[in-house]
N, C-alpha and C positions, 0 to 999 in steps of 0.2 A: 514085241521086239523093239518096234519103233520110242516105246514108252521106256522100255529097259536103256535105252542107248540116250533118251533123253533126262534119264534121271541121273545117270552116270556125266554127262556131259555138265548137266547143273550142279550135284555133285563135286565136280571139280571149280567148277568156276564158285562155289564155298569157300570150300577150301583154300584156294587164292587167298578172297576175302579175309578169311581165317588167320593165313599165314601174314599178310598185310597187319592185322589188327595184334598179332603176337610183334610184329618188331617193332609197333608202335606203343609194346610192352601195356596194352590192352588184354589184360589176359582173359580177364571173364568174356567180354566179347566175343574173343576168340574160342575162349570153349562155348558158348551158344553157336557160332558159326559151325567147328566142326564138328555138333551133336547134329547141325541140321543136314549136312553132307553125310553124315552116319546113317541117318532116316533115309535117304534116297538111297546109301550104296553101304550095305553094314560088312559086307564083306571085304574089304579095302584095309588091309591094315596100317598102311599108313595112314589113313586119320584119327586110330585109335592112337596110336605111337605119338600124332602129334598133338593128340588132346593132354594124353599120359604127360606131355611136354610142360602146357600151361598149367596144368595142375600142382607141377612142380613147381612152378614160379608163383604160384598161390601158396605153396606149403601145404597143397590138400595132397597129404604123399598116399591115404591110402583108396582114394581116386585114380592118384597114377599109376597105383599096382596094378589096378584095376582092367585100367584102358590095356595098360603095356601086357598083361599078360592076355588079354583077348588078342592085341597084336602077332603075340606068339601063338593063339590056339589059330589064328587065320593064316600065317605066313608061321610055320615055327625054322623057317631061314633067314628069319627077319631080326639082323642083327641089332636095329635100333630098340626094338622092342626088349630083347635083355639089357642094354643099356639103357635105358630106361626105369627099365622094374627095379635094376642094381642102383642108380640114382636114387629112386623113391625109398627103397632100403637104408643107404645111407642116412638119407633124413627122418630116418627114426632110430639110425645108431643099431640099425639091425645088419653088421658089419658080416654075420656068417653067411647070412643070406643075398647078401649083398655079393659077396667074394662067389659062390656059385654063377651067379646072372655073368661076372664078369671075368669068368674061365670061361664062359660059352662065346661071349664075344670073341674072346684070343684065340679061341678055336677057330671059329668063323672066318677072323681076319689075323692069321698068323702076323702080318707084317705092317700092322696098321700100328706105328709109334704111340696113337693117344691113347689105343687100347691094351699095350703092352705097357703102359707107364700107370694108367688108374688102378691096372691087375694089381701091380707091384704094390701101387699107394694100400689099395684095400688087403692085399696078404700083408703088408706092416699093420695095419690096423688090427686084423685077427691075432693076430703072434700078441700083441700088443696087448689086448682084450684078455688075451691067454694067460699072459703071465701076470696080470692085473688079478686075475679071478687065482691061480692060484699060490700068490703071496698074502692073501686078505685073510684079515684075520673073523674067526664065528663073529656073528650078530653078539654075541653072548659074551665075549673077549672084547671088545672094543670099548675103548677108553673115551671118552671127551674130550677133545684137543682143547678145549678152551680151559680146561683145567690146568693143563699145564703151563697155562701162559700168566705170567706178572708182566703186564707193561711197564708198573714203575722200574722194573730192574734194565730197562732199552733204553740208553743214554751214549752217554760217550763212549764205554768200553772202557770204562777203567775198573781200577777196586771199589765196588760202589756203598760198603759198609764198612765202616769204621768203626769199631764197637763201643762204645762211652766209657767204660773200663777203662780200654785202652789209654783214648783221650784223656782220661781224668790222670791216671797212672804216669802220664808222659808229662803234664803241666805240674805235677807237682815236684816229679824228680828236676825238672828243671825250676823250680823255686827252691828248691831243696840245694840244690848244687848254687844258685845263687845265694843262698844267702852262708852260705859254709865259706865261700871264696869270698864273699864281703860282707866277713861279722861282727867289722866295727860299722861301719856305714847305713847307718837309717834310713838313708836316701835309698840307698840300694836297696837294703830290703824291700820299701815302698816299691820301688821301681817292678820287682820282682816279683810282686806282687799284681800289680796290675798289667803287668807283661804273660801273666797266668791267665788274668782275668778273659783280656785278648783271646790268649790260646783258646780257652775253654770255649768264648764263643765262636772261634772260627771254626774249632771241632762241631762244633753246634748248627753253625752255619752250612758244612759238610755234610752232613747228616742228611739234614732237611734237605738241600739241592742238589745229592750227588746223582740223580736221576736226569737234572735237566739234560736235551739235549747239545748236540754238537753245537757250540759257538757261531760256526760260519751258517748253519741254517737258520734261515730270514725267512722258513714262512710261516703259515698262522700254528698260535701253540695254544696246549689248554692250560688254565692255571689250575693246578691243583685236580680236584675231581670232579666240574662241575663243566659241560659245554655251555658255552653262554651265544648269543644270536649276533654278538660280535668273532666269537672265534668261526660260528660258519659263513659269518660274509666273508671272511677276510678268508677264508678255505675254498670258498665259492668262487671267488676273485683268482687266485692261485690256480684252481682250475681252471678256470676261462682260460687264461695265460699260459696254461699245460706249462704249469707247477707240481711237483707231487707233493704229495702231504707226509712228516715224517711219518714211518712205521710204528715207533711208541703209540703217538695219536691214533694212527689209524686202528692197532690193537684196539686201546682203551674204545673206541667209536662200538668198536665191533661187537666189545665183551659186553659193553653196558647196554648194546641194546636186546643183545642173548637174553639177559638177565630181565630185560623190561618183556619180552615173548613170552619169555616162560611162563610169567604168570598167567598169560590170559587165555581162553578159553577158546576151541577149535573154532568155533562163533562168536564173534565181536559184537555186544549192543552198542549202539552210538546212538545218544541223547542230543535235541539239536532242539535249543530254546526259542521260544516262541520272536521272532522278529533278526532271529540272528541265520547265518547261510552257511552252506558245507560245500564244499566240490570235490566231485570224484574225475579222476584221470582214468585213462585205461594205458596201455603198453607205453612204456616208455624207450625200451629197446638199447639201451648205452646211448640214447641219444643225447648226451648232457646241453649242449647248447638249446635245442629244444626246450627243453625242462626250465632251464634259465628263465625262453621267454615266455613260459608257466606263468613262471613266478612276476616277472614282469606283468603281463596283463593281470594279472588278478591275487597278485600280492602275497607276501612269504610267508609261510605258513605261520601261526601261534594260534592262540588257545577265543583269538576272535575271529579268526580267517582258518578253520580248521581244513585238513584234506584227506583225502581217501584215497592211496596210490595202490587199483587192482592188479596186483600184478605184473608179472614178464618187466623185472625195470632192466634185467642183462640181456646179454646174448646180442649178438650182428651188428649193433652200434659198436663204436671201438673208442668208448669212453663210459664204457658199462663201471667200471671203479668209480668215476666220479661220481656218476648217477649213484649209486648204491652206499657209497660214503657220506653225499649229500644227504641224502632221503633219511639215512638211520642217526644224522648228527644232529636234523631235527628232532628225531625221536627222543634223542638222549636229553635233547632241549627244552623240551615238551612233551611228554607222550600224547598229550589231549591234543596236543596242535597237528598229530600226524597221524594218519592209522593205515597199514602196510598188511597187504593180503598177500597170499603166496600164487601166483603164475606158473605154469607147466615150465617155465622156463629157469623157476628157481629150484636147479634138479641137476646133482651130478651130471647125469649122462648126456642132458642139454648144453651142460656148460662145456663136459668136454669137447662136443663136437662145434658146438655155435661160438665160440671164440669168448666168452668169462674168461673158463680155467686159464686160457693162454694168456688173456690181458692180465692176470693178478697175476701169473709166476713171474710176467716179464715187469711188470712195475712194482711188485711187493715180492713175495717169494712161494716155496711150495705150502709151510706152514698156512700162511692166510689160505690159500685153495681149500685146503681142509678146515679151515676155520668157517668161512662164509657156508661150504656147503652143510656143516652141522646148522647155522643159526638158520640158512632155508628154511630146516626142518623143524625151526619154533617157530614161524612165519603163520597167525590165522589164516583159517579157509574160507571165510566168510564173515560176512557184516549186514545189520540191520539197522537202517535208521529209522528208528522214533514209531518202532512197529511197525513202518508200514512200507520200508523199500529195502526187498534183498540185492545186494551186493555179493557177486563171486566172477570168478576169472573168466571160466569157462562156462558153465550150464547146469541144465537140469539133471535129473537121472532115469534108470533104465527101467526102476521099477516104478509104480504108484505109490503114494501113502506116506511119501519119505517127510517128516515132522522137523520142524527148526530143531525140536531134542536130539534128536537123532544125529545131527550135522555138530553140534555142541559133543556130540560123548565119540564122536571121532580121535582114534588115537592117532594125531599128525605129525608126532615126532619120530618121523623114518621119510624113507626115500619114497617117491609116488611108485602106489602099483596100479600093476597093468589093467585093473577091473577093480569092480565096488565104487561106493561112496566119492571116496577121495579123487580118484582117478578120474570120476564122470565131473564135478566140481571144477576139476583144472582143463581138460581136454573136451569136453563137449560142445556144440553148436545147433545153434537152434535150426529149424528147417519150416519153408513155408506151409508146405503139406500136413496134417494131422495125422498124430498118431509117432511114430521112431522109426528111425533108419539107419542105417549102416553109417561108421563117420567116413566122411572124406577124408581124413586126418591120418586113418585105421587106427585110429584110439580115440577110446568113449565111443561116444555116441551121437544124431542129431534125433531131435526133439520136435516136434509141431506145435501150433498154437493150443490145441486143447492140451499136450503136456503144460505148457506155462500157466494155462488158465484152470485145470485142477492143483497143482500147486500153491497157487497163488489162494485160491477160496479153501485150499485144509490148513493155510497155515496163516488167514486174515491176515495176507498181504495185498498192498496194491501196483507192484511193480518190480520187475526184473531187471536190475543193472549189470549187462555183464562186459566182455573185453574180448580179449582175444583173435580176433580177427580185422586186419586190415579193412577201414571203407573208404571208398571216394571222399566223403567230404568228411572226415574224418568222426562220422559215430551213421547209426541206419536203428529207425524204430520199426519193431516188426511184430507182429503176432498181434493183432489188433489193438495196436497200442501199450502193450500191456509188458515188452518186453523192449529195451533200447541197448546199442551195442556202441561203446565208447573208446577213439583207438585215440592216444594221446603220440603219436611218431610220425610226423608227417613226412612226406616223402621218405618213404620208409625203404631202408637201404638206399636213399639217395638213389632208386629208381623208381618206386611206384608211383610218384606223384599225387596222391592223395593228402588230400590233408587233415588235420588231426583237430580234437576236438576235447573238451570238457565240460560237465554238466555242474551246472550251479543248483543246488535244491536251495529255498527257503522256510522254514518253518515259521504256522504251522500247515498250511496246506502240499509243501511240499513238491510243488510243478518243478517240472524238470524243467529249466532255463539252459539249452544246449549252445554254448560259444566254438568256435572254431577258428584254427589260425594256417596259415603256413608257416612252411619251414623257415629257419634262420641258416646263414652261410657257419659252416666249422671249419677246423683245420683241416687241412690235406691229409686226412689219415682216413683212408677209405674204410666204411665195413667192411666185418668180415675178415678184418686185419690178424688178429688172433687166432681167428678161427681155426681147427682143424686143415690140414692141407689137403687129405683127401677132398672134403664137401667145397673148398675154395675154388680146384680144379670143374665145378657146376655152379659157379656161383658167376 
């Protein structure tokens, strides 16, 4: 008894600890603290509820299910605990199940205002979901939006073809008419002549520039069809200064780097010559000012300072357009000077909850929304340098035996699913224990050192590059070396305080050289800004 009443007492003064190290937005901390309150007292459901809490604040949402519904098998009048579980739902855009957890709360607290207001927030979302799903049109019916777009025709909005016919037909009846009304006059005629001549080339002139845009816009343009490393400074600049970039532009950015995806292969090989360097980023988040001082410390991309940006460049920063206009106007610059993997986070149902979708309608329109999320889905899975370092977002996978071919004959033009291949590639996380285990995420999976080290010796690799997850000092090497985690957002959401990191390789031995920086100051435009209104309400 005496031992019972002493572990409960210790127990709580955890807990404290626990709840101290969460407002100090210490989250892992704090879930070590209240697993070890959990060891002395597992029946307490508020320290599940409040692990369920930090885990939320890690984005480990299917940890929080976790916690929150032990919560409810221990206290099932435990109203934080459906609040909770409905939270973690949200952040996976699992909005039906989510709306269940938080009818039980409005049950629980008929008169609780913040729980009669999230009800509401999450039944708009359902209805929402609802009538999303059924105005869509078959998988089999759906068109290419990017087909239907001509940038050259995005200009002033005027009549922007004049037909040469026409032009011709117009300069001569007016030479015609000159010279019938002065057909003594040589002079004239001449005159009328070269007053044709004029005409013709201003029809001419017409032709060729009736696309340029609006006169009074003064920021960076492309000339003709080629981005050159002077139109993205002066684009990079414009954004710093939260300038936008005309629409034409940002079409043409968008089409031509479609068109550069498609070609290449579900698996990227990157070749990296003997004496020369490559750097891989991980998450960049909308973080544009960050990205900036990228490029700042270690110089803007081309075809001798090459990059590798893994992943997640939208979503919770609320300059996710810049970042992603930036990134692809390299590509369109260079393709060798840039090479771009696809992120969980480059994914309809990410964008529409985590604030993309709502930054492009509100600074481009709903067109682009569907524009970016088809080129997502040309976005490679994966990248190899020089044989001998795999690059992917998220991780390994669930089975053994999985071959670089295999990864290569991946069909990646569609939306991420829930399981397979593709799905374990963007959502998975590695784990220190050997062997697999449930994700904390509740998608994909984590992985142990012996998954990375049979991987690694079936496909004569020497090294795992992956992203995804937030670290203190912004990247963490783990699995005996043999696996490194690179997060390029420092202070991420402008609350974790971590800082962020990228890895310089050198060829040909290839050591990872890991740099790390902190944040820079941005404007006053909070994450999260865009975002969904429900998940802002837990943000």
């Amino acid at each position: 008894m005496e031992t019972e009443k002493s572990n409960i007492s210790k127990a709580e003064e955890l807990k404290t600890l626990a709840n101290e190290a969460f407002n100090a937005r210490k989250y892992s901390q704090a879930i070590d603290l209240y697993t070890q309150a959990i060891e002395l007292n597992g029946g307490n459901a508020v320290y599940y509820s409040n692990r369920a809490f930090a885990h939320l604040r890690l984005e480990e949402y299917g940890s929080a299910i976790q916690d929150a519904s032990k919560a409810i098998e221990i206290d099932p009048k435990y109203s934080k605990g459906y609040y909770r579980r409905g939270a973690a739902y949200i952040g996976l855009g699992k909005f039906k199940e989510a709306l269940k957890d938080f009818q039980q709360v409005k049950k629980m607290s008929p008169n609780d205002p913040d729980a009669t207001k999230k009800l509401k927030e999450c039944e708009k979302a359902v209805m929402k979901l609802k009538f999303e799903e059924a105005i869509a049109a078959p998988e089999s019916e759906r068109r290419s939006i990017a087909e239907s777009i001509d940038f050259h025709t995005i200009g002033k909005g005027r009549n922007y073809s004049v037909p040469t016919e026409v032009a011709i037909a117009a300069v001569v009846a007016v030479m015609a008419a000159a010279v019938m009304l002065f057909r003594t006059s040589k002079t004239t005629i001449v005159i009328a002549i070269v007053v044709g001549l004029l005409l013709l080339l201003g029809a001419y002139w017409w032709s060729g520039h009736n696309t340029d845009v609006e006169p009074q816009y003064s920021g960076a343009r492309i000339e003709g069809d080629v981005v050159t490393l002077d139109f993205v400074k002066k684009m990079m600049e414009d954004f710093k200064n939260q300038k936008f970039l005309h629409k034409r532009y940002a079409f043409q950015i968008v089409l031509q780097t479609r068109e550069i995806l498609q070609s290449l292969p579900s698996l990227v090989d990157i070749h990296v010559p003997n004496g020369k360097r490559f750097t891989v980023c991980g998450d960049v988040h909308g973080q544009f000012y960050d990205l900036l001082n990228i490029f700042e410390l270690n110089g803007l991309p081309s075809e001798e300072n090459p990059y590798l940006f893994n992943g997640d460049f939208v979503d919770r920063g609320s300059f996710s357009l810049e970042v992603i206009l930036t990134l692809f106007a390299f590509k369109c610059m260079s393709p060798s000077a840039i090479y771009l993997a696809r992120g969980n986070h480059e994914s309809k149902s990410m964008n529409k909850i985590y604030g993309f979708e709502g930054e492009v309608r509100s600074k481009l329109n709903d067109t682009f929304v569907e524009l970016f999320a088809e080129v997502f889905c040309f976005l490679p899975l994966a990248h190899v340098i020089n044989e001998k370092v795999f690059v992917v977002h998220g991780g390994l996978f669930s089975v053994d035996g999985v071959k670089l071919s295999d990864i290569r004959s991946i069909n990646r033009f569609c939306e991420p699913p829930e399981e397979g291949l593709m799905c374990e590639i963007l959502w998975s996380d590695p784990q220190p224990l050997p062997g697999r285990g449930p994700s904390k995420r509740g998608v994909g999976l984590s992985f142990g050192p012996d998954v990375t080290e049979q991987f690694l010796q079936e496909n004569n690799l020497d090294l795992v590059v992956r992203s995804h997850e937030v670290k203190d000092e912004g990247y963490e090497i783990e699995h005996d070396g043999k696996l490194i985690t690179v997060f390029s957002a420092p202070n991420y959401c402008d609350q974790m305080g971590n800082k962020g990191a990228f890895i310089r390789f050198e060829a040909p031995d290839l050591k990872p050289n890991i740099v790390t920086f902190s944040a820079v100051p941005h404007p006053d435009v909070k994450p999260m800004a865009y975002a969904n209104n429900f998940l802002r309400m837990f943000s």
